[in-house]
DRENDO-1510 file (C-alpha; in Angstrom, 1 decimal, always signed):
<recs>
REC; n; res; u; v; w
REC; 1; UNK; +49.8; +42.5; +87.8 .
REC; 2; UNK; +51.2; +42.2; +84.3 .
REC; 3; UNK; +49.6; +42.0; +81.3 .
REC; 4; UNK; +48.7; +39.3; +78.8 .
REC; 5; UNK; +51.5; +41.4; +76.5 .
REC; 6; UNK; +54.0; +39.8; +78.6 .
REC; 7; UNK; +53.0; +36.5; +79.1 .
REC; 8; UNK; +52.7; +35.9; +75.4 .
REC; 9; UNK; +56.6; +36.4; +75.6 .
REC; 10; UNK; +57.0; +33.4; +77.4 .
REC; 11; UNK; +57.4; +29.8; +77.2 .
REC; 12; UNK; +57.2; +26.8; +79.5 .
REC; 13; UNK; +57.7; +23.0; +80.0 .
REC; 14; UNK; +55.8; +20.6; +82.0 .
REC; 15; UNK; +57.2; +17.6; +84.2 .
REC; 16; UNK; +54.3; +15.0; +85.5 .
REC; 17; UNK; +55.3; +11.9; +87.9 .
REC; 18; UNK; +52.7; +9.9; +89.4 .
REC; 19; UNK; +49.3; +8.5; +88.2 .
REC; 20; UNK; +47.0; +9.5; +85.6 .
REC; 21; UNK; +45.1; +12.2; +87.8 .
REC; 22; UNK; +48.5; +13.9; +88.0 .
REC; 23; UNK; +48.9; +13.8; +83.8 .
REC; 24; UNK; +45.3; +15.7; +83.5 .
REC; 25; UNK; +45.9; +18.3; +85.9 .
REC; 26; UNK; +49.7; +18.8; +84.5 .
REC; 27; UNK; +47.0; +19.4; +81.1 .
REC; 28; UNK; +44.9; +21.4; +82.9 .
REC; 29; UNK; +47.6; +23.8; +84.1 .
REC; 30; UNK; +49.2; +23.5; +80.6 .
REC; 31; UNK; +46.0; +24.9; +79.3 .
REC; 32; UNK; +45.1; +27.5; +81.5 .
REC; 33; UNK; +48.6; +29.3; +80.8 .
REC; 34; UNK; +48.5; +28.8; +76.8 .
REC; 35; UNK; +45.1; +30.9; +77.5 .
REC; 36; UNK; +47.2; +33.9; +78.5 .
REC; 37; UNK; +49.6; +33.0; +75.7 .
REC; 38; UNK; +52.5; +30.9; +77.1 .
REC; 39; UNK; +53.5; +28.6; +74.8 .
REC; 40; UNK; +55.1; +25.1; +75.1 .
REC; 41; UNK; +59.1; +25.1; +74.7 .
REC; 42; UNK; +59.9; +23.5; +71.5 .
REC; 43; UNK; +62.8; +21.0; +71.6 .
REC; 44; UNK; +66.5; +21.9; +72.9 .
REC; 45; UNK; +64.8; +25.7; +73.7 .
REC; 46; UNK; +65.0; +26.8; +77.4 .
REC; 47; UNK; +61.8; +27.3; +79.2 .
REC; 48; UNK; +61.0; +30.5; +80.8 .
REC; 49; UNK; +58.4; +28.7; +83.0 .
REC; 50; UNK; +59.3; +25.0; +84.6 .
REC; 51; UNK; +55.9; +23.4; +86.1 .
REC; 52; UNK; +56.7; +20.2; +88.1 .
REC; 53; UNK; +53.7; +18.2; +89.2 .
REC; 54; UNK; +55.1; +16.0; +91.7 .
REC; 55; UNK; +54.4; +12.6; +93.4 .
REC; 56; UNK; +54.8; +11.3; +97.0 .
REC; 57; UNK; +53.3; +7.8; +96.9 .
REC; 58; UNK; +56.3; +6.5; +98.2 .
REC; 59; UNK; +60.1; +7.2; +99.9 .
REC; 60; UNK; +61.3; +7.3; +96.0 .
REC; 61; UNK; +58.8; +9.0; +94.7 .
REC; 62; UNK; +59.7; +11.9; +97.1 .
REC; 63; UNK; +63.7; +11.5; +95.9 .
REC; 64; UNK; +63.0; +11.5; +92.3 .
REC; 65; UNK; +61.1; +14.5; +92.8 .
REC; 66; UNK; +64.2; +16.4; +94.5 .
REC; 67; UNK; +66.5; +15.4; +92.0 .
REC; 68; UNK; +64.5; +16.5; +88.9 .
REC; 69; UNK; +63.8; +19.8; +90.6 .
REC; 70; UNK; +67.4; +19.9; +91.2 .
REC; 71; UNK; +68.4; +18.7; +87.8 .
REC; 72; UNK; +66.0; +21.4; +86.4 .
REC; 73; UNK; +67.3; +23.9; +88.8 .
REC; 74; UNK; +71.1; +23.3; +86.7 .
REC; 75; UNK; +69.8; +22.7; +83.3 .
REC; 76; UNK; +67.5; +26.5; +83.5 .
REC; 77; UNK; +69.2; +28.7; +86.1 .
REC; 78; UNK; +67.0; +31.4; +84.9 .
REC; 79; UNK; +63.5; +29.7; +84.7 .
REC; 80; UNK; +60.9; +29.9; +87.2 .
REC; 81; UNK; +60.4; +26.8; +88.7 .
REC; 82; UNK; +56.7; +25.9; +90.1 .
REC; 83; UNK; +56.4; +22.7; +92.3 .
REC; 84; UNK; +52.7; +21.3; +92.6 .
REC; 85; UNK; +51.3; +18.5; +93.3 .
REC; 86; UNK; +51.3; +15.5; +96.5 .
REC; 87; UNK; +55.2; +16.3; +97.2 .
REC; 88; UNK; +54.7; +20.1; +97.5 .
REC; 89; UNK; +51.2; +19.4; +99.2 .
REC; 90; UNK; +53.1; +17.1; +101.9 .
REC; 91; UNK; +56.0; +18.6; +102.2 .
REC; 92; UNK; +56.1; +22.3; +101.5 .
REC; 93; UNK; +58.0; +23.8; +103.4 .
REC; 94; UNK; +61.0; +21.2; +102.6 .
REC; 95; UNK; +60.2; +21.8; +98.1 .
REC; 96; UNK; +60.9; +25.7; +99.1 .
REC; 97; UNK; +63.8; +25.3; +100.1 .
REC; 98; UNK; +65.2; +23.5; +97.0 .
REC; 99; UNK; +66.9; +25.8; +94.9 .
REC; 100; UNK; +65.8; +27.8; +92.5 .
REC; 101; UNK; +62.0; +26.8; +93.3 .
REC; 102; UNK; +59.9; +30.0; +92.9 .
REC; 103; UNK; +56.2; +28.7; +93.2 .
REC; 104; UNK; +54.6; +26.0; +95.2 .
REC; 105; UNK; +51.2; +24.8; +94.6 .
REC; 106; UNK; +49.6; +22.1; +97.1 .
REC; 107; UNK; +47.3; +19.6; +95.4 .
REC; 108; UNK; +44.3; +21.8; +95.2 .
REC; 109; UNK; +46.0; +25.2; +94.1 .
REC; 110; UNK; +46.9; +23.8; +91.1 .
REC; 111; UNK; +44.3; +26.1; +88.8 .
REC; 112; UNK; +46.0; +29.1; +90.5 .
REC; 113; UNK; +49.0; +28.6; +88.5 .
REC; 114; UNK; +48.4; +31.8; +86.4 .
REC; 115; UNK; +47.7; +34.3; +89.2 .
REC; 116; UNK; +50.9; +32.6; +91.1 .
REC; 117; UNK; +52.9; +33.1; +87.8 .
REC; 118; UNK; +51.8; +36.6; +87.6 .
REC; 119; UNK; +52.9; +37.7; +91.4 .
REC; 120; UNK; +56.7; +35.9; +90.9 .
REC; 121; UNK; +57.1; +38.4; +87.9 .
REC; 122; UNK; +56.2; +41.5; +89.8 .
REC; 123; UNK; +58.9; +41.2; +92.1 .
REC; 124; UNK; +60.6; +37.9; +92.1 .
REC; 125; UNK; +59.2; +36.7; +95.6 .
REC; 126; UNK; +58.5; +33.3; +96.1 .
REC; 127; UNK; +54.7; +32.3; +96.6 .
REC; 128; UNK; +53.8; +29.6; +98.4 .
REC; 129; UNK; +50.2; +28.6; +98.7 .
REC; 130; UNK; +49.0; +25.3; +100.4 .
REC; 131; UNK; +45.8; +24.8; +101.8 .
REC; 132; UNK; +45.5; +23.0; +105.3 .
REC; 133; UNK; +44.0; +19.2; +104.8 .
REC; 134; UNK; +41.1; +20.4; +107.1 .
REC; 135; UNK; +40.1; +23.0; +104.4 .
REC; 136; UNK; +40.4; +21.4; +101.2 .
REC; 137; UNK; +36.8; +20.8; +100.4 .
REC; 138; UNK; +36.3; +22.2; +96.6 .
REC; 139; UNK; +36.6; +19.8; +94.1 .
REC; 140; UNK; +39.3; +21.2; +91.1 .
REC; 141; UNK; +38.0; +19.8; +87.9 .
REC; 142; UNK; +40.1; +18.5; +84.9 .
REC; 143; UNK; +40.4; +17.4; +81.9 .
REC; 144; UNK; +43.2; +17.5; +79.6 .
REC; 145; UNK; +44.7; +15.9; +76.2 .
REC; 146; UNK; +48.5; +16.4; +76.6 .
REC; 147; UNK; +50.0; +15.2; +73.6 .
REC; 148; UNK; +48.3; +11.6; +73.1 .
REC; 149; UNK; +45.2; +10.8; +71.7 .
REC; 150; UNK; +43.5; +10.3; +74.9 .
REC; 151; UNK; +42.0; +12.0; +77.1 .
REC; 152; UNK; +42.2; +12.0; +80.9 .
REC; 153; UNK; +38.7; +13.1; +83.0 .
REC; 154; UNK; +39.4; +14.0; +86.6 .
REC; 155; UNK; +36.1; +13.1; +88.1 .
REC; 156; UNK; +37.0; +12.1; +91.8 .
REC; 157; UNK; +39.9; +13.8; +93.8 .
REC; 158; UNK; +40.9; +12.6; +97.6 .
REC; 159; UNK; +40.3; +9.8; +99.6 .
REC; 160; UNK; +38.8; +8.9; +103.0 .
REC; 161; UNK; +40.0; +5.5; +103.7 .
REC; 162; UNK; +43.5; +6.0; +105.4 .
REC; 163; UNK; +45.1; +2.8; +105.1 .
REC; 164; UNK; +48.3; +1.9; +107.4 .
REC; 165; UNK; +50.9; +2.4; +104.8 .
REC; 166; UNK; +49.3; +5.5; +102.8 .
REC; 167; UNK; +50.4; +8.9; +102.7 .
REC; 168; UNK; +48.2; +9.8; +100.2 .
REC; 169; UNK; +45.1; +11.3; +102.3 .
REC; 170; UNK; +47.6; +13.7; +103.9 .
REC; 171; UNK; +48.5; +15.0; +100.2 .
REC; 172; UNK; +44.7; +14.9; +98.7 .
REC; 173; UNK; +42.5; +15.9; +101.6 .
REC; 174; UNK; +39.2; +14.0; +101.7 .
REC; 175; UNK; +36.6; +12.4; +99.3 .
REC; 176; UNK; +35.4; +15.1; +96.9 .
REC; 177; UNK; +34.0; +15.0; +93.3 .
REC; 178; UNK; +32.1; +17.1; +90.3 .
REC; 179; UNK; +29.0; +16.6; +89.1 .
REC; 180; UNK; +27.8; +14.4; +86.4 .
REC; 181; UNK; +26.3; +16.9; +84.4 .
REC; 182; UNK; +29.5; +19.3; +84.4 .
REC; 183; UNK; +31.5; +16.2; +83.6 .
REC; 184; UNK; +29.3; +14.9; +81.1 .
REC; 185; UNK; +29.8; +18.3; +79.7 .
REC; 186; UNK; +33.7; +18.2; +79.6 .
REC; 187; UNK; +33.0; +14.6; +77.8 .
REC; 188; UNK; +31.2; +16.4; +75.1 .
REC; 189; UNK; +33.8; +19.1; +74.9 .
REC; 190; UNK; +36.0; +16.7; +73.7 .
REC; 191; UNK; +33.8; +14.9; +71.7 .
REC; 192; UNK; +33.4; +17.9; +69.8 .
REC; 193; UNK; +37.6; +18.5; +69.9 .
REC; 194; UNK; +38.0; +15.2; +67.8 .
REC; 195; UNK; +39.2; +13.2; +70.7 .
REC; 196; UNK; +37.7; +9.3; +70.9 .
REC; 197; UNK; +38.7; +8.1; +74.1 .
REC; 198; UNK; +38.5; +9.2; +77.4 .
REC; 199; UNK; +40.6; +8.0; +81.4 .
REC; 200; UNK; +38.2; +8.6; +84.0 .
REC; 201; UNK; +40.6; +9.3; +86.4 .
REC; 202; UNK; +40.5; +10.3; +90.4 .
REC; 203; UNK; +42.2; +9.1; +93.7 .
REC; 204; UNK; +39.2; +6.8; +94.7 .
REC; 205; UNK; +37.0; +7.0; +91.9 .
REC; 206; UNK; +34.7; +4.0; +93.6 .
REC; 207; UNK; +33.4; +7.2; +96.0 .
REC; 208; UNK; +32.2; +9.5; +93.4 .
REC; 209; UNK; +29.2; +11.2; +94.6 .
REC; 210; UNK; +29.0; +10.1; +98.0 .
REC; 211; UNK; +28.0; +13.7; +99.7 .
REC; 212; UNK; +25.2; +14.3; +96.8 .
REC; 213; UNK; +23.8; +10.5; +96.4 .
REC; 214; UNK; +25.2; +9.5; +93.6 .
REC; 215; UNK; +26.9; +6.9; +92.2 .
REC; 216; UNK; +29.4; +6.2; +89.8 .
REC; 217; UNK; +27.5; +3.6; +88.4 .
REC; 218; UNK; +25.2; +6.6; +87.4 .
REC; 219; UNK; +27.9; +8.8; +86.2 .
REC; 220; UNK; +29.2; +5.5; +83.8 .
REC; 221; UNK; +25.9; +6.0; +82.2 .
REC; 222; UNK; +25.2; +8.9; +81.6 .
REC; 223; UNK; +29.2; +9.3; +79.8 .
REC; 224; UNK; +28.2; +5.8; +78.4 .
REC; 225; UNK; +25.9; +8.4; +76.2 .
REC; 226; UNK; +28.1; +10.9; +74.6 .
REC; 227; UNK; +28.1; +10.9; +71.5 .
REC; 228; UNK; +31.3; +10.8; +69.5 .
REC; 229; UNK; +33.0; +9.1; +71.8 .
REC; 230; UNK; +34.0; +5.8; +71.4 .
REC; 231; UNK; +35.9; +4.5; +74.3 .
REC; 232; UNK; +36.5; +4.8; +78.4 .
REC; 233; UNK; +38.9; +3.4; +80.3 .
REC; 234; UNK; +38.2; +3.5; +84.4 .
REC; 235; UNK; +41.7; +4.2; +85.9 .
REC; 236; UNK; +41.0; +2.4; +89.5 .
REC; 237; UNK; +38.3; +0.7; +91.5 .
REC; 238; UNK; +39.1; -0.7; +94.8 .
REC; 239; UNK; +37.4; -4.3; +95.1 .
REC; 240; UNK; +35.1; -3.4; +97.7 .
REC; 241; UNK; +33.4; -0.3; +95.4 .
REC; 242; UNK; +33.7; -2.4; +92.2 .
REC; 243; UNK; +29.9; -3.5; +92.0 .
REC; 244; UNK; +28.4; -6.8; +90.2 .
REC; 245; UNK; +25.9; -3.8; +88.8 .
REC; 246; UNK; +28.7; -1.8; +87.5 .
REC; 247; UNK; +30.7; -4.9; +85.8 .
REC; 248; UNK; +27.6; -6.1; +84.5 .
REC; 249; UNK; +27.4; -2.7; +82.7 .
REC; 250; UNK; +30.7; -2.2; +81.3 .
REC; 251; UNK; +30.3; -5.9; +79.9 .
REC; 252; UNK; +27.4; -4.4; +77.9 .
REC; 253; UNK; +28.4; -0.7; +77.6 .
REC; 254; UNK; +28.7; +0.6; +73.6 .
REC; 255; UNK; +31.8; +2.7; +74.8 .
REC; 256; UNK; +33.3; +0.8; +77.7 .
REC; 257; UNK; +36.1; -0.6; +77.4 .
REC; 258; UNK; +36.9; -4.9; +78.9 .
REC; 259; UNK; +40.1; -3.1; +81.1 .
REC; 260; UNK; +39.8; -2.8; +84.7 .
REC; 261; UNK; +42.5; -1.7; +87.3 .
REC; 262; UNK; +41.6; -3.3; +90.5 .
REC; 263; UNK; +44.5; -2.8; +93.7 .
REC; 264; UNK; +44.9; -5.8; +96.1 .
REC; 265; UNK; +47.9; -5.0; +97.4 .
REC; 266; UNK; +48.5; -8.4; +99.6 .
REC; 267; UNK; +47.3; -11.7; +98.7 .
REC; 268; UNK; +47.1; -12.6; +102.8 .
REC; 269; UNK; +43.7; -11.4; +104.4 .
REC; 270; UNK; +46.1; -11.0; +108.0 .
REC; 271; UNK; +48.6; -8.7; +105.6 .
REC; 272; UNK; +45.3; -6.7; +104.4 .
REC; 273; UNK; +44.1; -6.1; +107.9 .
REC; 274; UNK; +47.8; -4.7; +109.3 .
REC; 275; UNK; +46.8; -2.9; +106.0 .
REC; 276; UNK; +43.4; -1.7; +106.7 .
REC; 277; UNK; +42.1; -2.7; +103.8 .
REC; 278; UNK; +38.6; -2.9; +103.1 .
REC; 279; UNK; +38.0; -6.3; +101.8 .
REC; 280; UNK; +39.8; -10.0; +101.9 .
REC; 281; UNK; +41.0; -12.3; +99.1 .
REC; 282; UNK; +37.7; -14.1; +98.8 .
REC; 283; UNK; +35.9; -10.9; +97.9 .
REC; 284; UNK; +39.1; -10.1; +95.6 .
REC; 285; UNK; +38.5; -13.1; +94.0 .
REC; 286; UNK; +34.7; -12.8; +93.8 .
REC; 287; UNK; +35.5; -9.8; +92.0 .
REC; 288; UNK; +38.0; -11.4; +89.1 .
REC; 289; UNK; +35.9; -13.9; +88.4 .
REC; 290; UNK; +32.5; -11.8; +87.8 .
REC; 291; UNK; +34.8; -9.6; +85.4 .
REC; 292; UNK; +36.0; -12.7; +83.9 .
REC; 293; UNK; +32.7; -14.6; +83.7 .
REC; 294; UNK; +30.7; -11.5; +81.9 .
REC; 295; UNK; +34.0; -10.3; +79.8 .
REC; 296; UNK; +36.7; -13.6; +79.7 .
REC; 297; UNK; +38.8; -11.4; +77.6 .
REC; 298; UNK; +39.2; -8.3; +79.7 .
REC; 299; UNK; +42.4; -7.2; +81.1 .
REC; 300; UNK; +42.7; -7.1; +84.7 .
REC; 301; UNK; +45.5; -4.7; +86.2 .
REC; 302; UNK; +46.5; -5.5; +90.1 .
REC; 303; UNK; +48.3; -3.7; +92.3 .
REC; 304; UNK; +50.7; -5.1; +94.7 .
REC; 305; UNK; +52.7; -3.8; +97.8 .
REC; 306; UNK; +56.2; -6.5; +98.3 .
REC; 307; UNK; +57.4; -6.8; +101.6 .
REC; 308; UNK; +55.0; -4.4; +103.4 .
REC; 309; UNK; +55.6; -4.4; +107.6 .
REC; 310; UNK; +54.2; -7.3; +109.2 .
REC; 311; UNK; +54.3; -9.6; +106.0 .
REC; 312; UNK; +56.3; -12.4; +107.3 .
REC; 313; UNK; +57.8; -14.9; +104.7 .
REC; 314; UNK; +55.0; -17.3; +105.5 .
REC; 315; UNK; +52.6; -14.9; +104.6 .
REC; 316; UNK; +54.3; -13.7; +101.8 .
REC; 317; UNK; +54.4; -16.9; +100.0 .
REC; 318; UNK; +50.4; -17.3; +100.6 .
REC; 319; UNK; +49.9; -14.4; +99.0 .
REC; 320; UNK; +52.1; -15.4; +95.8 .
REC; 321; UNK; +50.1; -18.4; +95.7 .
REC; 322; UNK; +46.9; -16.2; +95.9 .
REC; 323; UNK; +48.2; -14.0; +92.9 .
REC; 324; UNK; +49.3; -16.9; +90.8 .
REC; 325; UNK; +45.6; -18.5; +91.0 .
REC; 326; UNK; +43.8; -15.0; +90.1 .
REC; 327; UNK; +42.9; -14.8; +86.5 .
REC; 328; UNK; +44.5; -11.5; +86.2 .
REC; 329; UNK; +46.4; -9.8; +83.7 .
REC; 330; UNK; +49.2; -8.1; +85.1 .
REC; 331; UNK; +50.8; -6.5; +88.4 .
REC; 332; UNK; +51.9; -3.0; +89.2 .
REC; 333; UNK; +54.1; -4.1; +91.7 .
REC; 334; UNK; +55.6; -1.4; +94.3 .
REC; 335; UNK; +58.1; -2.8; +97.2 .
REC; 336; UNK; +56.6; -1.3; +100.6 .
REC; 337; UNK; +57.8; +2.2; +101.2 .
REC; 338; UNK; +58.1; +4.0; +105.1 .
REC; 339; UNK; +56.0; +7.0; +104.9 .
REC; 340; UNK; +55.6; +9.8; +108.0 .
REC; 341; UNK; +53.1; +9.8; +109.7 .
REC; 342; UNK; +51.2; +6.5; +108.9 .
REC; 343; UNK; +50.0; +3.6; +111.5 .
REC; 344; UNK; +52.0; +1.2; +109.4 .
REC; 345; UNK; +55.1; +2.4; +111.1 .
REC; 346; UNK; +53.8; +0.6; +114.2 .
REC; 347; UNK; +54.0; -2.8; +112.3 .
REC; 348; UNK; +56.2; -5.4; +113.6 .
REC; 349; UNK; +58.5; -7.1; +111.8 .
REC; 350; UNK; +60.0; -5.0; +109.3 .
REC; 351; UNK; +61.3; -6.7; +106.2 .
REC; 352; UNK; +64.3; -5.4; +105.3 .
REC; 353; UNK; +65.5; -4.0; +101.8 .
REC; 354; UNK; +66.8; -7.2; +100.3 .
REC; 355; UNK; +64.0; -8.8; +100.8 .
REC; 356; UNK; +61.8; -6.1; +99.5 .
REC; 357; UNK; +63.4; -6.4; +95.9 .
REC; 358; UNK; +63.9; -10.2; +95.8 .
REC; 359; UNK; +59.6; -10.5; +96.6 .
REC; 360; UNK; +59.6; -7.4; +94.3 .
REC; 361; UNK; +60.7; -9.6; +91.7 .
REC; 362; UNK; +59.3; -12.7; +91.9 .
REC; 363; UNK; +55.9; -11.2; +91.7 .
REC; 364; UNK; +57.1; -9.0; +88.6 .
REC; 365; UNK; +58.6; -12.7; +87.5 .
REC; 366; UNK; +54.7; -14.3; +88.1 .
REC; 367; UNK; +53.4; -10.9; +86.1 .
REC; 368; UNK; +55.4; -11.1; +83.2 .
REC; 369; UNK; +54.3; -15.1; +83.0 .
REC; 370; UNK; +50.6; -14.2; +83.6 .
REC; 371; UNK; +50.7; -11.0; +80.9 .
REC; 372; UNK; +52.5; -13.6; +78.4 .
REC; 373; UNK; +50.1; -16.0; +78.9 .
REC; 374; UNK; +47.1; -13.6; +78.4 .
REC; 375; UNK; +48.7; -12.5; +75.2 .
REC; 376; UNK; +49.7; -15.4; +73.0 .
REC; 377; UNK; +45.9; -16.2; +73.0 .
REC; 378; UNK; +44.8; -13.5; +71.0 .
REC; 379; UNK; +47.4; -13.4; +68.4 .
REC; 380; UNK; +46.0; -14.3; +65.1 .
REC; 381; UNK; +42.7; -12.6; +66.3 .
REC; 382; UNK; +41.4; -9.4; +65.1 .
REC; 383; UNK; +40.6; -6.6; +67.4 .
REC; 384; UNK; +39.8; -2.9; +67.2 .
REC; 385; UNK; +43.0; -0.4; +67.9 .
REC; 386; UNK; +42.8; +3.0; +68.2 .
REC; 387; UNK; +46.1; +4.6; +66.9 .
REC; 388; UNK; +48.5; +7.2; +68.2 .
REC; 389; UNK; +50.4; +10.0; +67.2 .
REC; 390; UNK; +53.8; +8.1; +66.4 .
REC; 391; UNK; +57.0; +10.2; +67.3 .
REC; 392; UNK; +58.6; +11.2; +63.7 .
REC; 393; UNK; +60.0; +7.7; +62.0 .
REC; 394; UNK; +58.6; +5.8; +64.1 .
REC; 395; UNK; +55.9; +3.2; +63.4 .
REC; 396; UNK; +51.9; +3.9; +65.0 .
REC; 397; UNK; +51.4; +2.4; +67.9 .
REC; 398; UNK; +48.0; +2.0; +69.7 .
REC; 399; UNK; +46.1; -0.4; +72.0 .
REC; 400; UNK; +43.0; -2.7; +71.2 .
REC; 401; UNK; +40.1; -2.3; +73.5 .
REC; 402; UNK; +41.3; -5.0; +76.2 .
REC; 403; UNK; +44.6; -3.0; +76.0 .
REC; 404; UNK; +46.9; -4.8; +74.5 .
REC; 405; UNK; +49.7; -2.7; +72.8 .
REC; 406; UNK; +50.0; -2.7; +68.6 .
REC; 407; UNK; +52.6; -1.5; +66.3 .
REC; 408; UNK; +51.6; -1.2; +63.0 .
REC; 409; UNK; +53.7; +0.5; +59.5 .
REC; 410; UNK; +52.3; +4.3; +59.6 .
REC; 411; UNK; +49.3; +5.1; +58.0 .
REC; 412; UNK; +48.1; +8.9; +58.4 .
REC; 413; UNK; +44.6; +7.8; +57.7 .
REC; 414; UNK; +44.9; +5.7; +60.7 .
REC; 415; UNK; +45.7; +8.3; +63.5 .
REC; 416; UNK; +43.1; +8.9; +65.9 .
REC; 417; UNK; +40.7; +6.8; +64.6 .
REC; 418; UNK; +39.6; +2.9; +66.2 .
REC; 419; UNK; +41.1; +0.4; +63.1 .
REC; 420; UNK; +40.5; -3.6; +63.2 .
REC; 421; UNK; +43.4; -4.9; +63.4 .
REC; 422; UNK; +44.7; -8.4; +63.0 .
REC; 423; UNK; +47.3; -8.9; +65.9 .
REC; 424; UNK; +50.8; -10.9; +64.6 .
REC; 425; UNK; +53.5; -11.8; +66.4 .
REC; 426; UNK; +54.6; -10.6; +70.0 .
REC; 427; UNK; +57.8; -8.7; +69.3 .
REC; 428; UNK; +58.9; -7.5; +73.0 .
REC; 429; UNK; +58.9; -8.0; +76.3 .
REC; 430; UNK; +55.9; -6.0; +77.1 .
REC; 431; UNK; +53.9; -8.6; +74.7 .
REC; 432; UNK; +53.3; -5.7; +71.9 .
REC; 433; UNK; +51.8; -7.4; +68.8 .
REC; 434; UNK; +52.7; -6.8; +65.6 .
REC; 435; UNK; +49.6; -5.6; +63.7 .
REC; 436; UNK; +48.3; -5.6; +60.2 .
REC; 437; UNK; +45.5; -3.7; +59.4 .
REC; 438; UNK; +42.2; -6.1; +58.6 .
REC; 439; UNK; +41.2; -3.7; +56.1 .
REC; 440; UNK; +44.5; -4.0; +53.9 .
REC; 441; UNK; +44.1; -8.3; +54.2 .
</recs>
C-alpha cells in the first residue's frame, strides 16, 4: 500500500448521472478520498483520479455512460478512471473493457474507493469488485453536500418490487436501510456544518425500515426534530407507500417541505398491470388529492413512462386524459426503454420509436401547460427561498419551499440562508420568478 504522502499529490474529478442517491454517494466517495488528501481538480487542470458514478435506468442511460467514459478516456489519457455505480453494477464485465477504465465499483463497493485507488497505484492492475445481487445485504450510508447548498441523505438503498420494465433491482440488490438514530445523527452533522436543507434520498424510500419495524413515517419525525435545520425535501414515494398519516404530517411539519415526488408511470390501470405496478389510478388520484386537500399549494412531481410495451394508442390517450385531470405539478417524462432481462420484454405490441417521442411530447406539452399554470398563481405572493451559491457574475438563484425556482440580484448576506421573497415575473421557460427580496420593499 502507499502512503497518505502520495495521495496528497493527487487530484481528481467526479462525474454523477442519474438520481439524487447517485449525487450523495458521488459526495460520499468525494469525501472519503479528500480524507487521504486528494483534492478536487480546479478548472482547465487535468485530474489524476476520474470517478464516474454511472446510471442504467434506461437503453440511453447505458450509452451516455459509454461515451463519457470514452470522452474522458481522450480528454485524460493518463488518469485513472473508476466506473461505479448501476452501469458498472449491471454490466461489469462490458465497463472493463472500455478503455482506459482502471477501477470498477458495483453499487455497493462504492465506499471502497480508497482501498481500490490504492491497489491501481501499486502496480497498475485493474480491480474490479462487484458483489453478486444475492449478497448485497449491508446497507452503505451517505450523505454528502457537493457543491450546493443542500444536502442529500441516503437513507434507503435497493428495491424489492421488480416491476416489468425495471432494471433497477438487478443494479441495487434488495430493500435495505440505516437506522434512524445513525441518520438522525448524520442530520445533525450537518446541522452543525451550516447546511439548512436536507434530500432524503434512497431507491424506494416508502420501504425504509421494513426488516427492523420501522417506518419512515417514524424516521420523518424524529429528523422533523433536528435542530438547525430548516428544510426536507422527500426525493420519491411510490403511491401505494405514500400514507394519509405521513401527508397529514408533512402538512404540519416545522421543517417539511409542501413538495412531493410521487411516480405513476401510466395513467391506464391495464398499462400499470403489464407494469406490475402496485396501485391503480383511483388510488393515484386518492393520493393527489389528500396532498392537495391538506397542502393546495404543494408541488406535485409525476413520473411518466411514454409508449411502454403493451400501451396501445387507445390506452395511451386514457392515460393523457388521466394526467391532464390530476392536480399535479409537473412530469418527468421518460419514453419506454428495452432493458435485459425484464418481463416487459414479453409484452405485446411494441410501440415503435416514433411514436415513443411524439407521446413523449405531448405529455411534456400537457407538463409544461400544468407547471405554467401552477406558477402564474403565486406571482405577486411572497414566499420563503433559500439561496444558492451563484456561479461568479451570475445572479442567486434558489427555490421557495413548494419549489419554485427564484432569481434574485446577488446579495452575500443572502447565501445559504431561507429569505421571504416576493416572487415577480416568470422570466423562462422553466417558470423561474423574478424575485425581490421582501425585506428590501
Amino acid at each position: 500500500m502507499i502512503d497518505n504522502s502520495t495521495f496528497a499529490t493527487l487530484t481528481a474529478e467526479y462525474h454523477t448521472l442519474g438520481c439524487k442517491l447517485n449525487f450523495s454517494e458521488t459526495g460520499t466517495m468525494a469525501q472519503l478520498l479528500a480524507e487521504q488528501g486528494v483534492r478536487r481538480a480546479h478548472g482547465g487542470e487535468t485530474p489524476d483520479i476520474v470517478v464516474v458514478n454511472t446510471c442504467s435506468v434506461t437503453e440511453e442511460a447505458d450509452r451516455k455512460c459509454r461515451a463519457l467514459l470514452r470522452r474522458l478516456r481522450r480528454r485524460y489519457a493518463d488518469a485513472l478512471i473508476v466506473a461505479t455505480g448501476c452501469y458498472a453494477q449491471r454490466a461489469g464485465d462490458e465497463v472493463a473493457k472500455l478503455p482506459g477504465v482502471g477501477v470498477v465499483l458495483g453499487s455497493d463497493r462504492k465506499r471502497d474507493v480508497v482501498e481500490a485507488v490504492q491497489s491501481w497505484l501499486v502496480d497498475r492492475r485493474q480491480q474490479i469488485a462487484v458483489t453478486p445481487l444475492k449478497d448485497m445485504t449491508t446497507f452503505c450510508p451517505s450523505c454528502s453536500r457537493g457543491d450546493r447548498t443542500r444536502y442529500w441523505l441516503k437513507v434507503q438503498d435497493g428495491c424489492d418490487y421488480y416491476c416489468s420494465y425495471c432494471t433497477i433491482p438487478r443494479a441495487r440488490g434488495r430493500s435495505r436501510s440505516g437506522t434512524i438514530d445513525s441518520l438522525v445523527a448524520q442530520a445533525q452533522q450537518v446541522a452543525a456544518e451550516g447546511g439548512k436543507e436536507i434530500v432524503i434520498t434512497g431507491v424506494n424510500i416508502g420501504d425504509f425500515g421494513k426488516p427492523r419495524g420501522e417506518k419512515f413515517i417514524d424516521l420523518a419525525r424524529a429528523l422533523d426534530q433536528v435542530d438547525g435545520i430548516e428544510r426536507y425535501r422527500i426525493s420519491s414515494l411510490e403511491p401505494d407507500l405514500l400514507s394519509d398519516e405521513l401527508v397529514e404530517f408533512v402538512a404540519g411539519s416545522r421543517r417539511f417541505m409542501p413538495h412531493f415526488h410521487i411516480p405513476l408511470q401510466a395513467g391506464s390501470d391495464e398499462v400499470l398491470k403489464l407494469m406490475r405496478r402496485h396501485y391503480d389510478t383511483d388510488l393515484f388520484a386518492r393520493k393527489v388529492e389528500a396532498i392537495k386537500r391538506a397542502m393546495p399549494h404543494a408541488f406535485i412531481g409525476v413520473d411518466v413512462i411514454a409508449g411502454a410495451r403493451g400501451e396501445t394508442p387507445e390506452l395511451f390517450e386514457q392515460s393523457l386524459r388521466f394526467i391532464e385531470g390530476l392536480d399535479v405539478t409537473r412530469l418527468h417524462v421518460f419514453p419506454y426503454s428495452e432493458r435485459p432481462n425484464t418481463l416487459a420484454l414479453t409484452i405485446e405490441p411494441v410501440v415503435d420509436l416514433h411514436q415513443r417521442r411524439l407521446r413523449t411530447n405531448r405529455l411534456i406539452a400537457a407538463s409544461s401547460r400544468k407547471l405554467k399554470a401552477f406558477a402564474q398563481g403565486f406571482a405577486g405572493t411572497v414566499r420563503p427561498v433559500l439561496f444558492e451559491q451563484p456561479r461568479d457574475g451570475e445572479p442567486m438563484h434558489g427555490f421557495t419551499d413548494n419549489y419554485l425556482r427564484v432569481e434574485a440580484p446577488f446579495d452575500a448576506s443572502c447565501i445559504g440562508k431561507v429569505v421571504p421573497t416576493r416572487l415577480g415575473e416568470i422570466i423562462d421557460d422553466d417558470c423561474t420568478f423574478s424575485g425581490k427580496l421582501a425585506l428590501q420593499e
